[in-house]
C-alpha positions in Angstrom: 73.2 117.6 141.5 76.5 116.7 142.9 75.4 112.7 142.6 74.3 113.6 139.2 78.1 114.4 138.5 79.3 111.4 139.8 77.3 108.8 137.9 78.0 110.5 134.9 81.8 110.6 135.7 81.6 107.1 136.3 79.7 106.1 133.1 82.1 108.0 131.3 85.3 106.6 132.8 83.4 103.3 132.3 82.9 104.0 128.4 86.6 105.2 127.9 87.4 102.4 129.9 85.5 99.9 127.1 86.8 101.4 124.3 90.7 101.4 125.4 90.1 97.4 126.1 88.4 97.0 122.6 91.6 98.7 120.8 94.2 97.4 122.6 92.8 93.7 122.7 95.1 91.0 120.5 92.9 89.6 117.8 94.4 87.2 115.4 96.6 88.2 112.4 95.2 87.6 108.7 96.4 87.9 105.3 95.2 90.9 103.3 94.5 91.4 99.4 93.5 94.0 96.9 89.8 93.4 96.7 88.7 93.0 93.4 85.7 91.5 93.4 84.1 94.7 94.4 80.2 95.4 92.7 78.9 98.4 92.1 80.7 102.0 92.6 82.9 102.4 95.4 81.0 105.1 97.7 83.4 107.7 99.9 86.2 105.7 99.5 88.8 107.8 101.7 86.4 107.6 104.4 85.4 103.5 104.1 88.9 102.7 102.9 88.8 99.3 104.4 85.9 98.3 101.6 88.7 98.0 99.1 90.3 95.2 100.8 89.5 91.6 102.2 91.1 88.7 104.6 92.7 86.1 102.4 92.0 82.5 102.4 95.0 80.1 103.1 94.9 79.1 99.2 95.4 82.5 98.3 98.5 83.5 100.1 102.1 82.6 98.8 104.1 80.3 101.6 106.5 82.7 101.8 103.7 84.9 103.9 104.0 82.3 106.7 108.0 82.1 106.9 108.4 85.9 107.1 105.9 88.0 108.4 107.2 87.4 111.9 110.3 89.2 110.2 108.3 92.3 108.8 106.4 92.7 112.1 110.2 92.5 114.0 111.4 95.5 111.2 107.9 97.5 111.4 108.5 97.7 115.2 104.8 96.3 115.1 103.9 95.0 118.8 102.6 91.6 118.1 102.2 88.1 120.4 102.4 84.6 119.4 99.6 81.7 120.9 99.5 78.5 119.7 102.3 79.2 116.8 99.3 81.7 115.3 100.4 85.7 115.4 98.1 88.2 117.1 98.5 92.0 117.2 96.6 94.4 118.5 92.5 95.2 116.8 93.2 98.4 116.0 96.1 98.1 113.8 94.4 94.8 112.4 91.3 96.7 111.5 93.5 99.0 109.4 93.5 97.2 106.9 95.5 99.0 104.1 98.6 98.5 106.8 97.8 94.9 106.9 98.1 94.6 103.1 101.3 96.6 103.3 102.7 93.6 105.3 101.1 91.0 103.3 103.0 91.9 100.3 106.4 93.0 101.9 106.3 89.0 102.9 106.8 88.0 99.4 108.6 91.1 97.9 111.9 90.6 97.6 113.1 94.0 96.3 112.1 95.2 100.2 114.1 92.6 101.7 117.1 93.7 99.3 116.2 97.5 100.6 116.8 96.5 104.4 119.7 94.8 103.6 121.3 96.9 101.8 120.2 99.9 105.0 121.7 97.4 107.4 124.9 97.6 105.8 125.0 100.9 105.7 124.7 101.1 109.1 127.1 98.1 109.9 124.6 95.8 110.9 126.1 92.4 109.4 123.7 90.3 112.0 120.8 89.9 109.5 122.6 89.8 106.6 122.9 85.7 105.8 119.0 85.3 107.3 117.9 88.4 104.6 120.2 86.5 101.7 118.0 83.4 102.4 114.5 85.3 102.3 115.8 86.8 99.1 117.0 84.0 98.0 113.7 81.6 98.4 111.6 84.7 96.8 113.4 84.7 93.8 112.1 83.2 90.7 
């Protein structure tokens, strides 16, 4: 009985084991848009949320995606690594897909950028002030 406890300790420690890997690997970063291409009814959409979105091709994203999202991840506090000069972050906030959009269009919204800038100098933070005037500047029309 005893051995019976052990192996299924193990398998279990094993599984968790698995599955903490599998969140917490890096898996590379990708663009997210507003599906709207979608056919038929959307079924249980608060519990398949991720159908009303999709990975963006390179034609689809603005070039202003590329120069900031390094910034956004840096002000989301968003653990992320950088291979090859591509940006990976961990699968489990990359398979949340809504948050991925979030950072897709605060890339290329410039009324955001405006909104940190104008926190950071109500705090006194004058560092990021010249880098957010350029962002804001190549964003607007």
């Amino acid at each position: 009985m005893k051995k019976k406890i052990y192996i299924f300790s193990l398998i279990l420690i094993i599984l968790c084991s698995v599955y903490y890997y599998w969140q917490n690997r890096y898996v590379k970063l990708l663009p997210v848009l507003v599906n709207e291409d979608l056919r038929g009814p959307v079924l249980f959409s608060e519990t398949f949320h991720n159908q009303l979105f999709k990975f963006a091709k390179p034609n689809e994203i603005s070039p202003n995606y590329y120069k900031n999202i390094k910034y956004v991840l840096d002000r989301s506090r968003q653990e992320y690594i950088i291979k090859n000069g591509e940006i990976y972050i961990k699968y489990k906030y990359m398979h949340d897909m809504e948050l991925i959009w979030n950072y897709t269009t605060r890339t290329t919204n410039p009324t955001w950028f405006k909104l940190k800038r104008e926190m950071d100098s109500m705090n006194g933070d004058n560092k990021e002030k010249e880098k957010l005037d350029s962002i804001i500047k190549e964003l607007q029309p």
